[in-house]
C-alpha positions, 0 to 999 in steps of 0.5 A: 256283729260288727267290732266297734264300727269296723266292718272288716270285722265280725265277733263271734263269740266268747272265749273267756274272761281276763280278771274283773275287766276283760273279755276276750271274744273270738272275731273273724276278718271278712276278706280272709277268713282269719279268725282272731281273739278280740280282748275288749278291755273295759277303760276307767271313764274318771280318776275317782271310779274304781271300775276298769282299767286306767289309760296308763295301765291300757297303753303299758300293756299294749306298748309291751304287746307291740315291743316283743314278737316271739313263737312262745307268745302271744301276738299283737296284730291291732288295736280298736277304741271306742267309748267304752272299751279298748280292744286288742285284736290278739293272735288267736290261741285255740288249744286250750290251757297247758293245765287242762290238757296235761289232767286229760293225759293218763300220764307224762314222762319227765321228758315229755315235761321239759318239752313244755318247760323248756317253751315256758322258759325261752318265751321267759328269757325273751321277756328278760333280755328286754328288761320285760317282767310278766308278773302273771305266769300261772297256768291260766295264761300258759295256752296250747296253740294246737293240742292235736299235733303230738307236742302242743306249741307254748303261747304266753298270754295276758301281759296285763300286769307286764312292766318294764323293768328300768334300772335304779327305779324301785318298783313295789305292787301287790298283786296277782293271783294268792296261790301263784306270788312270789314272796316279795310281792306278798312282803311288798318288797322291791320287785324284778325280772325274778318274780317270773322264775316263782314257777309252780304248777298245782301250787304246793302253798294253797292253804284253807284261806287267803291268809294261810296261802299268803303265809305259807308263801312268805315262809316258804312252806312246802314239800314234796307229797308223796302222793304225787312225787313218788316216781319224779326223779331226783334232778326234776326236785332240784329244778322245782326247789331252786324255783322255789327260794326266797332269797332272789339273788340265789332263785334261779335265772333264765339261763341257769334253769334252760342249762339245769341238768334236768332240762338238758338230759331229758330233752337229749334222752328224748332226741335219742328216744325220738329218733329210734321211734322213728326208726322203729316206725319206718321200718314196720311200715316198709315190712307192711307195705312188703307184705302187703305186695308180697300177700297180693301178688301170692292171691293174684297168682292164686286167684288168678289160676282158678279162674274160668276159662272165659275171664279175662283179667281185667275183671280180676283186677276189679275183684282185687281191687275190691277186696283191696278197698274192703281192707281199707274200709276196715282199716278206716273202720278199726280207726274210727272206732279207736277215735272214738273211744279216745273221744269218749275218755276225752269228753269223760274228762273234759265233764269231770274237770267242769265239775271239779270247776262248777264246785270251785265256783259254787265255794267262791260263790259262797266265799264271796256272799260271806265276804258281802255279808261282812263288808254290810256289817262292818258298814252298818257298824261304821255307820252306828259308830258315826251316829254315836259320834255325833251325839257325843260331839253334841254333848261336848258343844253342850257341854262346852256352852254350860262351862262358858256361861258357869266361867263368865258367872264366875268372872262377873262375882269376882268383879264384884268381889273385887269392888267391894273389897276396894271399897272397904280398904278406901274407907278403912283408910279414910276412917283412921286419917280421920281419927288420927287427925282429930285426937292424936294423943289422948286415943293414940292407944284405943285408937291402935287398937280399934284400928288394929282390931278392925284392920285384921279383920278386913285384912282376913275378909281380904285375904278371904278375897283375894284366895277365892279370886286367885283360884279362879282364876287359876282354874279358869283363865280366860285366855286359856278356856277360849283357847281350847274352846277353838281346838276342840271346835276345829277338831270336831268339824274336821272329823265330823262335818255334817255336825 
């Protein structure tokens, strides 16, 4: 069909997916016949969904995409919109992943490697003199642009998490593939252009779980197995453990690792060794073709000489010329049938790797099922806790409410209390100036001593009084209760406000 209303355009099929948001299709330009690989890039339609990609993160990887042009990666020729998607149309990379490749090959000389690395590395260098970090170099964005030449050409994709690198602006992230982070990003530490030199192949840190991987990458647990390191030469584990530091200030830089011995005598070795096969292979082919002259003019003259009189030579030239043509026949035949038999190793090896993929995506099937089910847990568990929540707050609100109405009974018998012991100081002083004013002399000393007998009574019912008052209202001061009354109502309706 048409790409998003473009009729010069056409998409034709699916080459794979890019993360939880992306999907790259193969498309063809009707003029020319040009096929392309279209990226379509789900866009975040609002601030609060968390489905695609955000606008600022679309046009960061797009901005990158138009800055750099470089044989080791991957081209921009134009951008599409429409509702839902943004699509970049990309250069397109047909060879299939460097890893893929490499497992189908029965074996790989360290020359043959640096080969590859050294691409790897110039495409890096390129990023890094523009201050430009990939954040995602894995063997998943490491492509072939065509494997059927002898020595594929390198192409970097996918800068979806690309930034660039601006000085004295600390940038902290996590994110990336487990198995593939360098360390500071697992730590959440101050990120640079040296997170791109955390190269590793078949990750020597996977673990049995996410947590394990992480933890051996921040520990920078690793070591050479045997099992695959037995025949790899002393200066390719140099290469691999300098990659391989924590400290980024000591892991190697771009131009350290492409003027590392490893990189250079190899690929000088491999110069030498080229040229010598090259002229190995000219000189069988002149002795061939010499001897093939040599054969056709010994059967010419032989043939030749046998014949009847009455042929002429023009037949004899058909006849060579047919025998010439069987040869080739059979040349073409001994080809093919090599051909073929590559191919059978090759489609052998292309079932064992989709099986090896079809059981790792069954396992993270499983794994994410697990994780489903879990999350389900954890929620219902959350959604308990609330509920049990919510009756508690209503019991302390209950509560609350008997505490109020047990304070005001209190407060209300206190007034009383304190009326009534009014009352009584007021009569008592009436009664003894009432006394004191009738008979001063002849009951002064009765009178003292009723007065004094009837004074220490009310003076212990008052002090009786007074003790109960004051304890009151020192447990339950009224300034104080509504105070923390207010406090814990606020409280409760921030935290639970359907409550």
């Amino acid at each position: 069909g048409k790409l998003n209303g473009h009729s010069d355009l056409n998409v034709l099929h699916t080459l794979g997916v890019h993360g939880q948001f992306a999907i790259v299709k193969r498309c063809q330009e009707k003029k020319t016949g040009v096929n392309y690989a279209a990226k379509f890039i789900k866009k975040r339609q609002s601030r609060a969904s968390r489905r695609g990609v955000t606008r600022e993160e679309i046009e960061r990887e797009v901005n990158i995409l138009r800055e750099i042009k470089h044989p080791n990666i991957v081209t921009l020729h134009d951008v599409y919109e429409n509702k839902t998607d943004v699509v970049l149309i990309l250069e397109l990379v047909s060879g299939g992943e460097l890893f893929d490749f490499l497992a189908q090959k029965e074996s790989l000389s360290e020359e043959e490697a640096t080969r590859f690395i050294k691409q790897i590395l110039e495409g890096v260098n390129y990023l890094h003199t523009r201050k430009i970090a990939h954040f995602d170099l894995k063997p998943e964005n490491i492509m072939l642009l065509d494997k059927t030449i002898p020595v594929p050409h390198i192409k970097l994709i996918d800068f979806g998490l690309a930034h660039k690198i601006e000085d004295g602006v600390e940038f902290k992230n996590i994110f990336g593939t487990p198995e593939f982070v360098a360390p500071e990003i697992v730590n959440y530490e101050p990120l640079g252009l040296a997170v791109d030199m955390w190269l590793s192949g078949a990750s020597p840190f996977l673990g049995d779980n996410k947590q394990e991987t992480l933890s051996n990458i921040t520990a920078v647990n690793y070591e050479f197995d045997e099992e695959f390191f037995s025949h790899t030469s002393d200066l390719a584990k140099d290469f691999i453990a300098k990659l391989l530091v924590k400290d980024t200030r000591k892991r190697l830089s771009i131009p350290d690792a492409l003027s590392h011995p490893w990189i250079t005598v190899s690929l000088r070795r491999l110069t030498v060794q080229s040229k010598e096969e090259n002229k190995i292979h000219d000189n069988k082919k002149s002795a061939m073709r010499k001897l093939k002259a040599k054969r056709l003019k010994e059967y010419t003259m032989k043939s030749h000489s046998s014949m009847p009189p009455n042929n002429t030579y023009v037949n004899f030239e058909r006849f060579a010329q047919v025998v010439e043509d069987i040869s080739n026949a059979e040349h073409r035949y001994s080809i093919l049938a090599r051909n073929y038999e590559t191919l059978q190793e090759d489609v052998e090896a292309l079932i064992s790797i989709y099986n090896e993929k079809e059981t790792w995506y069954k396992e993270e099937n499983e794994n994410v099922r697990h994780e489903l089910s879990q999350l389900r847990y954890e929620s219902r568990k959350v959604e308990s806790m609330k509920r049990s929540l919510k009756n508690d707050m209503r019991l302390v609100g209950s509560s609350l409410g008997n505490l109020s109405g047990r304070y005001s009974e209190l407060e209300s018998r206190y007034d009383n209390l304190n009326k009534e012991l009014t009352q009584d100081l007021k009569w008592i002083q009436e009664l003894v100036q009432g006394v004191i004013q009738r008979e001063p002399r002849a009951i002064a000393l009765p009178v003292r001593c009723n007065f004094g007998a009837i004074r220490l009574l009310k003076i212990w019912q008052f002090a009786t009084y007074w003790q109960i008052a004051s304890e009151i209202r020192r447990l339950f001061d009224c300034s104080e209760i509504r105070e923390a009354m207010v406090n814990l109502y606020r409280e409760m309706s921030v935290k639970c406000p359907d409550v």
